[in-house]
N, C-alpha and C positions, 0 to 999 in steps of 0.2 A: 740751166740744166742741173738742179739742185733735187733730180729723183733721187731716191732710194739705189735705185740700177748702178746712177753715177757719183755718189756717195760712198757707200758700204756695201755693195755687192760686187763692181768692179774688179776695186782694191783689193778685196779680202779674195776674187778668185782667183787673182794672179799672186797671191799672198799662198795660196793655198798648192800653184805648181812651183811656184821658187821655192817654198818649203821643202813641196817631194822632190825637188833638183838636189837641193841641202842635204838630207836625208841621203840622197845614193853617192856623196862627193867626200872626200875626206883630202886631208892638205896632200898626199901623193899624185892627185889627180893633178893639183897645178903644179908638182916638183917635176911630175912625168916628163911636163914638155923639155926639161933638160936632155934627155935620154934621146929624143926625137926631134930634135929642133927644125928641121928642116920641114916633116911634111908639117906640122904643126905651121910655122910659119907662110906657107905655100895654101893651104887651107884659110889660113888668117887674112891674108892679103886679099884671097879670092872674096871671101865673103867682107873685109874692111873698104878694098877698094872697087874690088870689079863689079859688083853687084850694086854700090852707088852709084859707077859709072851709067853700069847698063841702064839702073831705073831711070836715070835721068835722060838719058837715050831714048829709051821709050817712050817718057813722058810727052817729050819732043815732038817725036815721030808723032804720036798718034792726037798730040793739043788737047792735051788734057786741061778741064776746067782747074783753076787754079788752087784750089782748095784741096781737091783729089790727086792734083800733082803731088803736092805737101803729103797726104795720106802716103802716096806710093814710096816718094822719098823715105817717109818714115819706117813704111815696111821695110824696104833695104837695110835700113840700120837696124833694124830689130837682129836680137843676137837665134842661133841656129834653136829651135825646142826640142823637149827633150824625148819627144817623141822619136827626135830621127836617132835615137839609140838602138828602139826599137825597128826603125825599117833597116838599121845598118846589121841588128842580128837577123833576120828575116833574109835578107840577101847577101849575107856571107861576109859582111865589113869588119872591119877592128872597132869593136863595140868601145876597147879600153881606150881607144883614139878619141871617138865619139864623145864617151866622157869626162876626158880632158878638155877638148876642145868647146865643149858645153861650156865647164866651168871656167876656163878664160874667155870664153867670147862675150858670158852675160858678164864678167866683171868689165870688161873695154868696154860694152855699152853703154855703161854709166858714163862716158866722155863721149865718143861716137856717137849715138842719138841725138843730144843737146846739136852734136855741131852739124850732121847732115841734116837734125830737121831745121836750126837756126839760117843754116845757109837755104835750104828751099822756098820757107819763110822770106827771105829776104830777097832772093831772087824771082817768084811768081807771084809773091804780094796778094795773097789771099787775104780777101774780111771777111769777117766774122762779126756776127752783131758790128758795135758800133764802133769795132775799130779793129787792127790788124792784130794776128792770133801772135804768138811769141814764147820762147823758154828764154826766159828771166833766172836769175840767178836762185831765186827761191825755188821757182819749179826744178831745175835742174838738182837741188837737196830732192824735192819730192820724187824723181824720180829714180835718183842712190838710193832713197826709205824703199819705195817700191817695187825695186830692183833685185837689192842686195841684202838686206836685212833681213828677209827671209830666207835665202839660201845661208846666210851666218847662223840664224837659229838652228835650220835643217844638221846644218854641218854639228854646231854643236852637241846636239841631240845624239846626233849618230856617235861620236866622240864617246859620250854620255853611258848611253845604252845603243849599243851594235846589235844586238839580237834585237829590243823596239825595231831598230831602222830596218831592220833586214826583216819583221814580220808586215811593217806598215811600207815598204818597196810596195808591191803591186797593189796593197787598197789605194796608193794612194798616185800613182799612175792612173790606175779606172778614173781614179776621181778628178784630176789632172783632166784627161781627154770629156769626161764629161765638163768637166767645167768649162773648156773650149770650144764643146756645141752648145752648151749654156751661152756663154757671154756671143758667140756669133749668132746663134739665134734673136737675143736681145737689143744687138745692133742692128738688126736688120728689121727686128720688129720698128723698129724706132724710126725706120728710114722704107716703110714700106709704102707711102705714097709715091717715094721716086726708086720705087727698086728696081723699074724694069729703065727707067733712064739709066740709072746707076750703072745696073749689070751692062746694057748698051755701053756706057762711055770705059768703063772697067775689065769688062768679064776677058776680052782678047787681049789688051794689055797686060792682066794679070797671070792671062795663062799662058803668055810669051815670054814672061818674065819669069815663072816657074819653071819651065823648061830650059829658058837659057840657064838660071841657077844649080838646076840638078847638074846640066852636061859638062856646063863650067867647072861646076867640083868636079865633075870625075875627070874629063879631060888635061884641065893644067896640070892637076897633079902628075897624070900617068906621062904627059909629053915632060915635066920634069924628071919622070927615074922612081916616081913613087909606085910602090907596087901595088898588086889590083883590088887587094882585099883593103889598104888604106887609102887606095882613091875612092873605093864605094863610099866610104864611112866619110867621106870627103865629100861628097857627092850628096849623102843624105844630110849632114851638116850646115852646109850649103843651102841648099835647096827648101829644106824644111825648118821656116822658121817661127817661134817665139809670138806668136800672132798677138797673141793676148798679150804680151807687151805693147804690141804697139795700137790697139784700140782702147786699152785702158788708159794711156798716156794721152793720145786724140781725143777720149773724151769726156776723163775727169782731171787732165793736167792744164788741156790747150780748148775745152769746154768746143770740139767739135765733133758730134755726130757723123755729119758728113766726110771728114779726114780720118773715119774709122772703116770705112766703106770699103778703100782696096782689101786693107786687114783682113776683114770679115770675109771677103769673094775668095780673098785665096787661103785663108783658114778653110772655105769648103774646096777648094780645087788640090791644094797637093798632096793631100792622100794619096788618092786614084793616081792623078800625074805621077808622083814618086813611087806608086806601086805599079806602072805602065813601067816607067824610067829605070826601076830596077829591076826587074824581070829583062828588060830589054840587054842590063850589061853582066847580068847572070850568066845570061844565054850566051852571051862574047865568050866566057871564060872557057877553054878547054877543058876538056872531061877529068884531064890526069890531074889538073887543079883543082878541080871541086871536089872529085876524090878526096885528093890532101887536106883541102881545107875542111870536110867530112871529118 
């Protein structure tokens, strides 16, 4: 797999949304979580622990070919994107939650990743060409470079020049989401002789796993004491993940196409599903709250 696609356009699009992450983050974002430790860590958990469990649950359930299991795993570990900022102000969340929890979840996935996709690797024993696929000690450097180095430059930048970050905030959001109908488009282009097996063996899996992630962030949090507007932002954090981490890693780290495939079905599914799911816990909220929160 040595296109151009999986080469230099991959890397450089997910280079190009850790950037704009960088750019809206400055070091209070990760001192925040002192202030909050509680929901912050309750959000952590759900998306570090519950959300590997559940994929692997599913996987299960539904006998997923073994390659595509790895895919799904991998999604679970992908960190929350940064889009769910935007459905957390949309539906009335703590935006300044959201982007905290952005900036500590993509730095844990530099360790996280390597180990849920190392363990699904080694539990469902996917090949790949002519031998089994794997994150190696190199890869896992490659995947810190492609992680975090561009949310370091973002940040510095912003540090830099505040007024730059704050006029290139939404060019570079637009360019952010396009570039994630880019690189999903691309993967599917690639994988379009087996799309409708794909979608067959994925698309219900993906969209169960979607919805358990949305309801999971909002509910743990609110059955622990957290309040409604930080369980939404909980809920879209959760739920709305980082895609393009994880089909850039599937398939210019781990050189599989096909281990990019859940990535790509639920980069098109949780839109819609997060914009169903929030309107759904909108509508829970009493009047005199939304008011307030107004």
């Amino acid at each position: 797999m040595d296109s151009p696609l999986v080469s230099v356009a991959l890397p450089l699009a997910l280079a190009v949304i850790m950037f704009g992450l960088g750019l809206s983050l400055t070091v209070a974002d990760f001192t925040r979580i002192a202030r909050n430790p509680k929901t912050v860590a309750i959000a952590l958990a759900c998306q570090l622990l519950v959300l590997p469990v559940a994929a692997f649950g599913l996987v299960l359930l539904f006998d997923l070919p073994p390659i595509l299991a790895v895919g799904m795993m991998l999604l679970a570990s992908s960190p929350g994107g940064t889009t769910a900022n935007l459905f957390s102000h949309l539906f009335r969340g703590d935006v300044a939650l959201n982007v905290s929890l952005t900036a500590v979840n993509s730095a844990i996935a530099v360790v996280t990743v390597p180990l849920v996709t190392n363990f699904a690797i080694g539990y469902f024993e996917p090949e790949q060409g002519s031998g089994t696929v794997g994150l190696q000690f190199g890869k896992v450097v490659q995947v810190f470079a492609i992680v975090l180095v561009p949310v370091a430059i973002g940040m510095a930048v912003r540090r830099l020049s505040p007024g730059f970050a704050d006029r290139m905030d939404r060019p570079v959001r637009i360019g952010s989401a396009l570039t994630l109908l880019l690189v999903i488009a691309g993967t599917m282009a690639a994988e379009r002789d087996n799309l409708v097996d794909y979608a067959l063996d994925v698309g219900a899996v993906t969209t169960l796993f979607c919805l358990l992630s949305l309801t999971a962030g909002y509910f743990v949090p609110r059955w622990l004491g957290v309040d409604d507007r930080q369980a939404i932002a909980c809920s879209m954090e959760v739920g709305i993940h980082n895609s393009t981490i994880a089909i850039t890693i599937a398939i210019s780290v781990l050189d599989s196409t096909e281990m990019a495939v859940p990535a790509a079905v639920y980069g098109v599914l949780m839109f819609p599903l997060a914009t169903a799911v929030g309107w759904l816990l909108t509508r829970r909220q009493p009047r005199p709250a939304l008011a307030e929160t107004a």
